[in-house]
GUVO-932985 format. One line per field, with one value per atom (N, C-alpha, C): residue in one letter; x, y, z. Coordinates in steps of 0.001 Angstrom, whole numbers, plus 500000, padded with zeros to 6 digits. Each point is the difference from the previous one (the first is absolute). Example, Ala and Ser with C-alpha at 12.3 -4.5 7.8 and 13.67 -1.06 7.14 Angstrom:
BEGIN
gudo	c(A;A;A;S;S;S) .
east	c(513190;499110;500900;499650;500820;499230) .
north	c(494310;501190;501200;501050;501190;501090) .
up	c(507800;500000;500000;499280;500060;500730) .
This chain:
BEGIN
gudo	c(X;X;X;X;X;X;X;X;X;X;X;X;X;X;X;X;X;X;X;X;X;X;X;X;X;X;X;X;X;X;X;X;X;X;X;X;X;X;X;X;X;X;X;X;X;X;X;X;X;X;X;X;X;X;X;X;X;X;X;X;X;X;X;X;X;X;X;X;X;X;X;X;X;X;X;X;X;X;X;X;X;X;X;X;X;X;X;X;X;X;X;X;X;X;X;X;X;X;X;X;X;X;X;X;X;X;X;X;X;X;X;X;X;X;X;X;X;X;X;X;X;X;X;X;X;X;X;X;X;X;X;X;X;X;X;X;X;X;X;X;X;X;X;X;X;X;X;X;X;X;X;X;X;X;X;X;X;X;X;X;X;X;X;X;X;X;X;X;X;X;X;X;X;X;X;X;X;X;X;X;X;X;X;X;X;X;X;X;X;X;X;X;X;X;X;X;X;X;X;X;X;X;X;X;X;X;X;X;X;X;X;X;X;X;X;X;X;X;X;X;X;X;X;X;X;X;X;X;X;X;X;X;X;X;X;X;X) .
east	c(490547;500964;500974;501152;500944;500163;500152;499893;501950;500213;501602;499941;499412;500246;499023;500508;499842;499910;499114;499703;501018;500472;500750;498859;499093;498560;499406;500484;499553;501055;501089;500833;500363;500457;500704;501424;500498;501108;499816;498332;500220;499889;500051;500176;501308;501028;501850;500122;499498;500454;499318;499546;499000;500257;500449;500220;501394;500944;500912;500593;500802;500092;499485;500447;500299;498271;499433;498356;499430;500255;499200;500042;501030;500356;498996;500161;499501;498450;499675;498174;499962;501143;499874;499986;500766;500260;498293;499754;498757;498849;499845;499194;499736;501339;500799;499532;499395;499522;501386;500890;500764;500322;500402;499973;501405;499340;500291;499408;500727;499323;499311;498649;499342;501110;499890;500875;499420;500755;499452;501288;499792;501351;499392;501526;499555;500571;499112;500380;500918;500788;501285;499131;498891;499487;499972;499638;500296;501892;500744;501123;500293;499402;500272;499828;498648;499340;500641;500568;501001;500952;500420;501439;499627;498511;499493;499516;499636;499449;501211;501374;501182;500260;499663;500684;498974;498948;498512;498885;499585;498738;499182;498944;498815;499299;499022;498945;498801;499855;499550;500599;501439;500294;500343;500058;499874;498714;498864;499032;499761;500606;499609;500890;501244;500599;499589;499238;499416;498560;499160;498757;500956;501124;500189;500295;500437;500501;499069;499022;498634;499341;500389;499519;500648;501359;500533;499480;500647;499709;498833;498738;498451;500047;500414;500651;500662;500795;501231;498592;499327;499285;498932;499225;499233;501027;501074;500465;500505) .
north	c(502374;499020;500671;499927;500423;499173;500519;499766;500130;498708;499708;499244;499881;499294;501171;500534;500752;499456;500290;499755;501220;499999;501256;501038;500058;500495;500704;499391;500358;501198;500453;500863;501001;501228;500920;500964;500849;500648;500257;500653;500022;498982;498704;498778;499836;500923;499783;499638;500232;499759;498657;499574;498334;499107;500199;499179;499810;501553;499953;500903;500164;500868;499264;498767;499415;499523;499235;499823;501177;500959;501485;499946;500244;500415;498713;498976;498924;500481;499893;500602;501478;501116;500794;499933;498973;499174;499410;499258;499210;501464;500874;500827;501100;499968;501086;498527;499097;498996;499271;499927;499143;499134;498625;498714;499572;499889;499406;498899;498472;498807;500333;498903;500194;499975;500315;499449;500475;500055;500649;500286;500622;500523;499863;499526;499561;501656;500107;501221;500509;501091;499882;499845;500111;499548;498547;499122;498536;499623;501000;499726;500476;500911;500412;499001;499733;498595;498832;499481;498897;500055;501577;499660;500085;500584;500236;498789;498928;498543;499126;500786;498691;499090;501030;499416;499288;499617;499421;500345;499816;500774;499272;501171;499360;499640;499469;499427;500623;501603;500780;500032;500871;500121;498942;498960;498472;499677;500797;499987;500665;501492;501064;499228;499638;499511;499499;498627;498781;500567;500896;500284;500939;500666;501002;498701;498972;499268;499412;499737;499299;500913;501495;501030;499724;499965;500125;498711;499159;498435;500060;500560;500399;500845;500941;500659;499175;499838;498831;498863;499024;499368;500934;500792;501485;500158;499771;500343;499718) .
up	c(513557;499528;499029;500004;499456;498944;498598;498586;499705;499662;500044;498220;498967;498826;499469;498320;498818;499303;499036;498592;499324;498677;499132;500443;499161;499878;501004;501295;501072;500926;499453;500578;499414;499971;499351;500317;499717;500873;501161;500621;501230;500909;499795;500300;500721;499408;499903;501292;501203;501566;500431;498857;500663;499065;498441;499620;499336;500249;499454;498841;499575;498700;498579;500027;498908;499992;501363;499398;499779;500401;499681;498866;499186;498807;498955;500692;499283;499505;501443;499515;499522;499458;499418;498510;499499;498302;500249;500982;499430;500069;500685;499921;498609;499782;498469;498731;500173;499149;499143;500807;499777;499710;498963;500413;501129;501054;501589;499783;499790;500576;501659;499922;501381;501166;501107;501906;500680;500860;501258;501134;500667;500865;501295;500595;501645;500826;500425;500996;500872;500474;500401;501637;500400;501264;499989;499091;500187;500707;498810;500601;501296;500568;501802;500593;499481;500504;500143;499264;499977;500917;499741;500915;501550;500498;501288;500473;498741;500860;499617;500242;500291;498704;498440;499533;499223;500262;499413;499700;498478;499381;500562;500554;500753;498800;500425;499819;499016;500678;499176;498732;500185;498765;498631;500855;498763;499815;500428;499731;498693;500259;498561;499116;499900;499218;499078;500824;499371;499419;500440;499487;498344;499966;498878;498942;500366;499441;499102;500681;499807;498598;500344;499542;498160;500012;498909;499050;500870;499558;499048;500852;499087;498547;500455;498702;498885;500452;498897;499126;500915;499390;498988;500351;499092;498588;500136;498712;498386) .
C-alpha cells in the first residue's frame, strides 16, 4: 500500500522527491528540534493521484488525511 500523508517527524531531506522541498525541509527544523507547530504533508504521489483519478481524491487518501487529522486533533487536546 502506498503511504501518501506525513507527519513533520516522519520525513527528512531525502524525502524531497515524495514530499517536496518545502515538507522536507519541514521535518528537517522538526528533526534539528525546532519549534515547528505539529502537520503533516500530503504527498506529491497523492497529487499524481488526483490528477490520474480525473480530478478526485480517492478514498484512500481522504482516508490518511482524516486519520492525520485525527492524529493532531489528539495532540492539541494532550496539551
Amino acid at each position: 500500500m502506498t503511504k501518501y500523508v506525513y507527519t513533520f517527524n516522519e520525513v527528512n531531506k531525502s524525502f524531497k522527491n515524495i514530499v517536496g522541498g518545502k515538507g522536507a525541509n519541514l521535518g528537517e527544523m522538526v528533526n534539528m528540534g525546532l519549534p515547528v507547530p505539529n502537520g503533516f504533508i500530503v504527498s506529491t504521489e497523492a497529487c499524481i493521484k488526483y490528477y490520474r483519478d480525473n480530478n478526485k481524491i480517492s478514498e484512500e487518501v481522504e482516508t490518511e488525511i482524516y486519520n492525520k487529522l485525527k492524529e493532531l486533533e489528539n495532540w492539541l487536546v494532550k496539551q
